[in-house]
N, C-alpha and C positions, 0 to 999 in steps of 0.2 A: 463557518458560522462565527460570525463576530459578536462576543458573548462580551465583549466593553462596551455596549450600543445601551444610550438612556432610554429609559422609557418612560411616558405618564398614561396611565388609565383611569378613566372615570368611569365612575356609578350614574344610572342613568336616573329615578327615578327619584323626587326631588332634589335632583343634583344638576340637570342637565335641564329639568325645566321644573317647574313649581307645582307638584305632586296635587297641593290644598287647591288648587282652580276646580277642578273638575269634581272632585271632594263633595266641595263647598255646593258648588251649585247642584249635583245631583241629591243632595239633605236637604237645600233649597226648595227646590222644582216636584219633588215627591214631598216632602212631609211638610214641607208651606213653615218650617224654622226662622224663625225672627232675625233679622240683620245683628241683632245682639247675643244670639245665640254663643258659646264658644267654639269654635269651627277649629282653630290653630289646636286647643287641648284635645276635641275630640278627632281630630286627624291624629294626633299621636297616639290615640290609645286603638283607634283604628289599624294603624300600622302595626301597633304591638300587637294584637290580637290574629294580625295577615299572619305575621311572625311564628308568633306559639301556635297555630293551628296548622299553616304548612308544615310547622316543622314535625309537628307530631305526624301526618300523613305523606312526611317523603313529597311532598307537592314539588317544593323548588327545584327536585331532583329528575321530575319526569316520571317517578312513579307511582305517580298514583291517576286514576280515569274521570270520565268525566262531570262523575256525580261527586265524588271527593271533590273537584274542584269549587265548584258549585256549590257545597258544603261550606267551604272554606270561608269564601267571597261576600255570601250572605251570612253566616255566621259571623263572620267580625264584624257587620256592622250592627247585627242584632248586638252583640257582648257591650258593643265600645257603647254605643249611647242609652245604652242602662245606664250606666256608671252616671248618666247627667238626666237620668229622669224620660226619658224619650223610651216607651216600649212599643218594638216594632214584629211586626207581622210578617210570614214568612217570606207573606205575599210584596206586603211593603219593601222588603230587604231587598228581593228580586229584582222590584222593580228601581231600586237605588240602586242596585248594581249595574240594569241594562243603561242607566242614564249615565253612571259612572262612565261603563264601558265606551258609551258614544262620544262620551268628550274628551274622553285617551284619545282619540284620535281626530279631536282640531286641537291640538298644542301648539306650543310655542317654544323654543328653547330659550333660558335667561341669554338677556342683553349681554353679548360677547363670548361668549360658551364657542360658537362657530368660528372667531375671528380668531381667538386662543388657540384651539386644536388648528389652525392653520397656521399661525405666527410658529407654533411646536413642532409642527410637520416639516416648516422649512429650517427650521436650528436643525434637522436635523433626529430628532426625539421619534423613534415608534408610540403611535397616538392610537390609544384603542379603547373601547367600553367595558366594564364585566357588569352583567345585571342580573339577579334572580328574579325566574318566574318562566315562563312558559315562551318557547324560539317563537310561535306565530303573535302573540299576545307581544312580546316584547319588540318583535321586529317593524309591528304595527306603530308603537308611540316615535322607532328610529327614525323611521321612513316618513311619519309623519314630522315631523323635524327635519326632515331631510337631513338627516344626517349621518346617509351613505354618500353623499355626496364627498363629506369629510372626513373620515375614517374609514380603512380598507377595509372590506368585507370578512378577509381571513383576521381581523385584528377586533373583530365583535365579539364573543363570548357571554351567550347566554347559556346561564345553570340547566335550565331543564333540559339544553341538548346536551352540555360537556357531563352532568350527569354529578355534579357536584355543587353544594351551595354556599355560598356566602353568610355564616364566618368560616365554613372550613377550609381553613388554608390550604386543602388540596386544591379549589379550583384555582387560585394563585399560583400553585406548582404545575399546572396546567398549561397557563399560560405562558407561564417561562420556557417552558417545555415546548410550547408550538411556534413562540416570536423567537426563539432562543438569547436570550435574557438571561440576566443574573438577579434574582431578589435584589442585592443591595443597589444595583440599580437601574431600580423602577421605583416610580410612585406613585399610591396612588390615591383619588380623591372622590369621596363619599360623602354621605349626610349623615347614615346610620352609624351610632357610637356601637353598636352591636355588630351590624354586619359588617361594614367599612372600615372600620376605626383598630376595632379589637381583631377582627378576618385581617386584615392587610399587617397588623403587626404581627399577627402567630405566623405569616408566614415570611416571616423578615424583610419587609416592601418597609421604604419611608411611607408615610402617609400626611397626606393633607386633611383635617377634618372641615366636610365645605358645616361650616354650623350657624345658616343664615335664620336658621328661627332662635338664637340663643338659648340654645336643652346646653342642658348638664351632662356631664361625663355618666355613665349609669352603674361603670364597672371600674374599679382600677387596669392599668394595663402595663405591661411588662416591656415599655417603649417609650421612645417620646414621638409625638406629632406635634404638626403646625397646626395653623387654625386658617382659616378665611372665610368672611362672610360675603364675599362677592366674587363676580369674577373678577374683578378691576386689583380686588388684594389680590387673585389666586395667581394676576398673572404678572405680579411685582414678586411674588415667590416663586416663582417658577425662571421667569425668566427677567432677570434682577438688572442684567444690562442692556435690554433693550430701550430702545428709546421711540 
């Protein structure tokens, strides 16, 4: 086991492709929301609410069934657009979730995400994902990406099968533990100051924060990171001599 071998993992889920498309238009296409509506703040509070509600039901983890889920899903987006005045019905929430759900899977991954984990692949770098949320649900946005194409299969790592979620640095000892890795070096690169940012330093990983919507740090953290708001920066930090 060659435990000197670099490694970079990405976060998939605004990292890999732009979380607010599908967002956007399933608030859209069900509740008829105005083009001026704020979609970028209520995505975030969206995502916060995924957050504090899986976390309280063990969701990310795999255990919890399929009405907790369901709970989950539609609840954060009933909480998140109170907060701007928008009150939704259960029925409503539902049906923004199954339109959500539909367009999880026509994505796109950001321009260069594919070309990067290949230019990484061949320096050399073990190139692999970690994402919270459910192996069917999550393997569904990969594949629509195609992006087993470019990353090995044993080098995916979704929380609800490994049984651990992101921030807890166990599912990063995880993954050391199956690529045989060293924490110091790996790194890895996310969107979430929560899960990615503050997860990847408790468990002694460099980290990249990808921070193309310009959020603020939300926590202090016991580390430093980089930043990048694109791939085109991510992959001047990453791989500084290529040309």
């Amino acid at each position: 086991m060659n435990l000197q071998k670099k490694a970079v993992f990405f976060d998939v889920d605004d990292t890999m492709y732009d979380h607010l498309h599908p967002t956007r238009d399933a608030l859209r296409t069900v509740l008829g929301l105005s083009e001026h509506f704020p979609y970028e703040e209520a995505y975030h509070r969206i995502r916060y609410y995924s957050d504090l509600l899986s976390a309280k039901g063990g969701l990310l983890e795999g255990k919890a069934g399929a009405n907790e889920l369901d709970d989950m899903r539609e609840g954060r987006f009933i909480l998140a657009l109170q907060e701007f005045g928008v009150d939704l019905t259960r029925e409503q929430a539902v049906q923004v979730q199954q339109e959500y759900l539909d367009r999880q899977y026509r994505i796109e991954s950001f321009e260069g995400a594919t070309s990067l984990i290949d230019e990484l692949s061949s320096a050399g770098y073990v190139v692999g994902l970690i994402t919270n949320g459910l192996e069917e649900h999550q393997m569904s946005k990969i594949k629509a990406m195609t992006l087993e194409n470019h990353v090995a299969a044993e080098h995916i790592f979704v929380s609800g099968t490994v049984g651990y979620a992101k921030p807890d640095p166990r599912i990063f000892e995880v993954v050391n533990e199956r690529t045989g890795t060293l924490p110091e070096h790996c790194c890895y690169i996310g969107d979430s100051w929560r899960n990615d940012v503050a997860g990847a330093i408790a468990a002694n990983w460099q980290v990249i924060w990808f921070n193309h919507r310009n959020a603020t740090p939300e926590s202090d953290v016991a580390g430093v990171y980089k930043t990048a708001a694109s791939y085109a920066e991510l992959r001047r930090l990453l791989l500084p001599d290529a040309h």
